[in-house]
C-alpha positions as CSV (number, residue, x, y, z in Angstrom):
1,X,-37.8,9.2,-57.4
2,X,-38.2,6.5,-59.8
3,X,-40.2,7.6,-63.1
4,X,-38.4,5.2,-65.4
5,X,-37.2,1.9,-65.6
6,X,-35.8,-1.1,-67.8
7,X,-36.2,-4.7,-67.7
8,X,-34.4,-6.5,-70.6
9,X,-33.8,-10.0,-69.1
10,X,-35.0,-12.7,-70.5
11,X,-37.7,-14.9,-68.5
12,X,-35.4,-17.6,-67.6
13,X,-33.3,-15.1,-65.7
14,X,-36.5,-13.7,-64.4
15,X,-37.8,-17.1,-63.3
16,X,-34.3,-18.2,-62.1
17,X,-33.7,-14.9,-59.8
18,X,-37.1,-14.6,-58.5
19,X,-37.3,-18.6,-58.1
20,X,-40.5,-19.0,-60.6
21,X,-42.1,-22.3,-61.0
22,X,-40.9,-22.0,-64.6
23,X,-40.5,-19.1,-67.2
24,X,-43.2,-16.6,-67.8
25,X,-44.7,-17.7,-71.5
26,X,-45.1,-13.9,-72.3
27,X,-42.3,-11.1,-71.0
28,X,-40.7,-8.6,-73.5
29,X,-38.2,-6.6,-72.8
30,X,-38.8,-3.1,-71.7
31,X,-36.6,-0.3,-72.5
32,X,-38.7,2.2,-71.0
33,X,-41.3,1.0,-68.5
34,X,-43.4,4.5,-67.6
35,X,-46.3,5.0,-65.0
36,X,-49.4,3.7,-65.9
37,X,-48.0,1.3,-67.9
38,X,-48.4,-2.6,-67.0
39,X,-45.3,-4.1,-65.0
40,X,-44.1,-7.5,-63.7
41,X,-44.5,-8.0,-60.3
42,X,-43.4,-10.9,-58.3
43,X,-45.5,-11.7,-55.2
44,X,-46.5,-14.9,-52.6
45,X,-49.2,-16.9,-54.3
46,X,-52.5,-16.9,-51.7
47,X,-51.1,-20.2,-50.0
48,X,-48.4,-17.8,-48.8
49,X,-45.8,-20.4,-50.3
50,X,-45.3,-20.2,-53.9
51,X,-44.2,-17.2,-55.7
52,X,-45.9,-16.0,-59.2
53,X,-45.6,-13.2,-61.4
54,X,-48.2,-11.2,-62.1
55,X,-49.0,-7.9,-64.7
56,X,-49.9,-4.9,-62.8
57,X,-50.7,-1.1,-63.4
58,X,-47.8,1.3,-62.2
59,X,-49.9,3.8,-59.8
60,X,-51.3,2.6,-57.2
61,X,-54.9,2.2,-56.0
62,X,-56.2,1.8,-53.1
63,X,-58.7,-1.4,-52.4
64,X,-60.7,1.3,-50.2
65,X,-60.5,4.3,-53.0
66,X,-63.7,5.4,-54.2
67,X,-62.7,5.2,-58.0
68,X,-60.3,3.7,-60.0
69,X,-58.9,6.6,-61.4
70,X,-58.5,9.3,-58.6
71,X,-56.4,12.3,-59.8
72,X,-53.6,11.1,-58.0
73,X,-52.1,7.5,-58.2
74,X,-48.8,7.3,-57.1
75,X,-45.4,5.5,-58.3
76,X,-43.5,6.0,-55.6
77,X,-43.4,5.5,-51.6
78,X,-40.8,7.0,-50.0
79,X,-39.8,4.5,-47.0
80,X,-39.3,7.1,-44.2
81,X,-43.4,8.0,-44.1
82,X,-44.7,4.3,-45.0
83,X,-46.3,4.0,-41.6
84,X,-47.8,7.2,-41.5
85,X,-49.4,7.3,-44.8
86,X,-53.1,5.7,-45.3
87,X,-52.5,5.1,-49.0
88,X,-49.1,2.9,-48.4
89,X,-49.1,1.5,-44.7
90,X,-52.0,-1.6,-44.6
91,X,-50.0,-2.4,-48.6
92,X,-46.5,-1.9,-47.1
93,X,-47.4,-4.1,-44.4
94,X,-49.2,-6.7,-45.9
95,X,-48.7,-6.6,-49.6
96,X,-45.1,-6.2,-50.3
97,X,-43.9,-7.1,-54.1
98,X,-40.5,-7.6,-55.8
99,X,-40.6,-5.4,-59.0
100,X,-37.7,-6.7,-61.6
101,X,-35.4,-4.5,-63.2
102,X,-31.8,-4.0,-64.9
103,X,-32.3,-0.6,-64.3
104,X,-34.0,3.2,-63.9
105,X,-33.2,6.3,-65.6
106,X,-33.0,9.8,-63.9
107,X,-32.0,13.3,-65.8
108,X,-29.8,15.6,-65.1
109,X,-30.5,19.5,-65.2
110,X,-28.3,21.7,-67.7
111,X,-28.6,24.9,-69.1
112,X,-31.3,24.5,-71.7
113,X,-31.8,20.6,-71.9
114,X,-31.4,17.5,-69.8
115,X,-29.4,14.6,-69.5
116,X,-30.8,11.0,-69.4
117,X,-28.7,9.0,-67.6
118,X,-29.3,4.6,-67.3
119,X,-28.8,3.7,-63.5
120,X,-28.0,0.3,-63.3
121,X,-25.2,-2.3,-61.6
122,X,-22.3,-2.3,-63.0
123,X,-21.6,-4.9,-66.1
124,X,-25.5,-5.3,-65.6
125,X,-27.7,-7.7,-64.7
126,X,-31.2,-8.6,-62.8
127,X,-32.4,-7.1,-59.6
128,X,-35.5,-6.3,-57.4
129,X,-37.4,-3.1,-56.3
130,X,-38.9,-3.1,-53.1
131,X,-43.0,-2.7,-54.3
132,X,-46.0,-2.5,-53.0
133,X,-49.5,-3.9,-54.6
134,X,-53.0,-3.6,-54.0
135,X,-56.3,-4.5,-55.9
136,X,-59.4,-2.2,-56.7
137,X,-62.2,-4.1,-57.4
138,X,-65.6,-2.5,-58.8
139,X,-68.9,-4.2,-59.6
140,X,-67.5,-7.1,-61.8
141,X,-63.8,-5.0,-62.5
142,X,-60.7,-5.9,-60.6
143,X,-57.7,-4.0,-61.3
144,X,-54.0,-4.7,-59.6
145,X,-51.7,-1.6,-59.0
146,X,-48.5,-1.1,-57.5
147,X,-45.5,1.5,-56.8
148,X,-42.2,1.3,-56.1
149,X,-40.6,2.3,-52.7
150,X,-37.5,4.7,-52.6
151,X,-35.1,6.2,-50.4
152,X,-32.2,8.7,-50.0
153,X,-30.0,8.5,-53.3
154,X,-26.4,7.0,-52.8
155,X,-23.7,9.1,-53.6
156,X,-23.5,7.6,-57.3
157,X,-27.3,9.3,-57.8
158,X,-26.9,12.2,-55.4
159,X,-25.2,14.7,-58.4
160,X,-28.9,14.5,-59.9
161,X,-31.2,13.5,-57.9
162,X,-31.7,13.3,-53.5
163,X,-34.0,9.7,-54.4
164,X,-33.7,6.5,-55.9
165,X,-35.9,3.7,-55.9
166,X,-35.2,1.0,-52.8
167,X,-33.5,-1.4,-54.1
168,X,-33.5,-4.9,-52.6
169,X,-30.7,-7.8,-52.1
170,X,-31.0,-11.0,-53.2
171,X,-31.1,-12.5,-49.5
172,X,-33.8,-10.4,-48.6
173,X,-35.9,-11.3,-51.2
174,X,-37.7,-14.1,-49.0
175,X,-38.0,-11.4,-45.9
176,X,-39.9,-9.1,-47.9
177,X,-42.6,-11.2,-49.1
178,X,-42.6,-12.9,-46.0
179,X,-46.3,-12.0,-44.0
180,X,-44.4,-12.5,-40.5
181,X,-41.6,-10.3,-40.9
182,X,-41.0,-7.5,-38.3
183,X,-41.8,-4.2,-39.3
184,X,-38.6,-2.6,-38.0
185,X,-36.4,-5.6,-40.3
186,X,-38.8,-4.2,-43.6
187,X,-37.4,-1.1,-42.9
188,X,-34.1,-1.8,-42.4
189,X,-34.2,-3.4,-45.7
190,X,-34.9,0.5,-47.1
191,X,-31.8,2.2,-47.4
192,X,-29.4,3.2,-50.5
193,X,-28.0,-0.1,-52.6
194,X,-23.9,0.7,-52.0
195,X,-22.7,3.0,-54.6
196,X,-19.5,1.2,-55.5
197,X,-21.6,-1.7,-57.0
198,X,-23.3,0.2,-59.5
199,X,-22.9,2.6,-62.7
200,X,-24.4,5.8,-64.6
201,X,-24.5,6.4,-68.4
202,X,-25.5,8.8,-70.2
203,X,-27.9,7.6,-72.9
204,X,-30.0,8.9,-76.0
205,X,-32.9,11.7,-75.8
206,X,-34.5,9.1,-77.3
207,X,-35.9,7.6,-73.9
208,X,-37.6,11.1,-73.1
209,X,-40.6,10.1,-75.1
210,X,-42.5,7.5,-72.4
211,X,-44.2,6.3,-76.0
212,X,-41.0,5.3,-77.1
213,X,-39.7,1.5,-76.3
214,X,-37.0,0.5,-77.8
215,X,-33.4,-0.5,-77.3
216,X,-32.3,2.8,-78.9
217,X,-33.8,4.2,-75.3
218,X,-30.3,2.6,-73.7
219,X,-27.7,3.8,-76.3
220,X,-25.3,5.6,-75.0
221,X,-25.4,9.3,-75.6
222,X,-23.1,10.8,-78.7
């Protein structure tokens, strides 16, 4: 699953990966992006063209839901039942997002504690979750949501965990926004980023706290 994530970059490298207009005016870093929490999301603008960035609520809610905050409101999508879930499949096939990140964190089981570990390519850098979005709209209140997708972890993540988020390549970025794409090339997109181009350290407790946001969240564990 993904539960966690980073996104340190600064906007230029955000507008220069995700081909922005121009630099959002307002993006902090995140050391510890947690559900419900508000997230970047890269998308089409409604002329189906132009990409813009937009601040949306992890946990996603349906347009069709009767409230906007039903007891469940999902982060994740796993890829192998988009289709054949009601509250992913008209967003998965016509509201797809990127989701920028520089990393997630997953923790490992011991004896009596666990392990946080900072997933992440290797020397670093900017990358893309495969998202979905949607918009709940209520008398005069409109409210954009999202998840991220995952899939079967990659043999780097397998030792702690069977999922990780989907993680998208660069020259599929256009594909997935992309209204006219096949469903079956969407899918094929879905499948574990290659384990050889990515690292996992072991970082402070301190990212346990979802309140806590800081860079001390990514320093590497004594």
């Amino acid at each position: 699953m993904c539960g966690r994530f980073t996104r340190t970059s600064p906007p230029a490298e955000v507008a220069r990966l995700f081909r922005l207009p121009e630099p959002p005016a307002e993006l902090a870093p995140r050391y510890n992006v947690a559900p419900s929490q508000v997230v970047a999301v890269v998308g089409l603008k409604p002329d189906g063209q132009r990409r813009g960035l937009a601040m949306l609520r992890w946990g996603l809610v349906p347009s069709w839901s009767n409230e906007l905050n039903p007891k469940i409101k999902p982060i994740n999508a796993k890829a192998e039942t988009l289709l054949e879930r009601p509250t992913f499949r008209e967003c998965f096939l016509h509201k797809r997002c990127l989701i920028p990140a520089d990393g997630f964190y997953e923790w490992q089981k011991l004896d009596k504690a666990k392990q946080p570990y900072h997933i992440r390519m290797k020397g670093g850098g900017l990358f893309a979750f495969a998202g979905l979005w949607d918009v709940w709209s209520g008398g005069t209140e409109k409210v954009g949501t999202c998840c991220v997708i995952t899939t079967a972890a990659n043999d780097l993540v397998r030792g702690i965990h069977d999922r990780m988020p989907a993680i998208l390549k660069p020259e599929h970025y256009d594909a997935w926004l992309d209204p006219e794409t096949p469903t079956v090339d969407l899918l094929g997109m879905l499948t574990p980023y290659p384990a050889d181009e990515m690292e996992m350290v072991p970082v402070s407790s301190t990212v346990n706290s979802p309140k806590t946001d800081s860079p001390g969240c990514m320093a590497p564990a004594a």
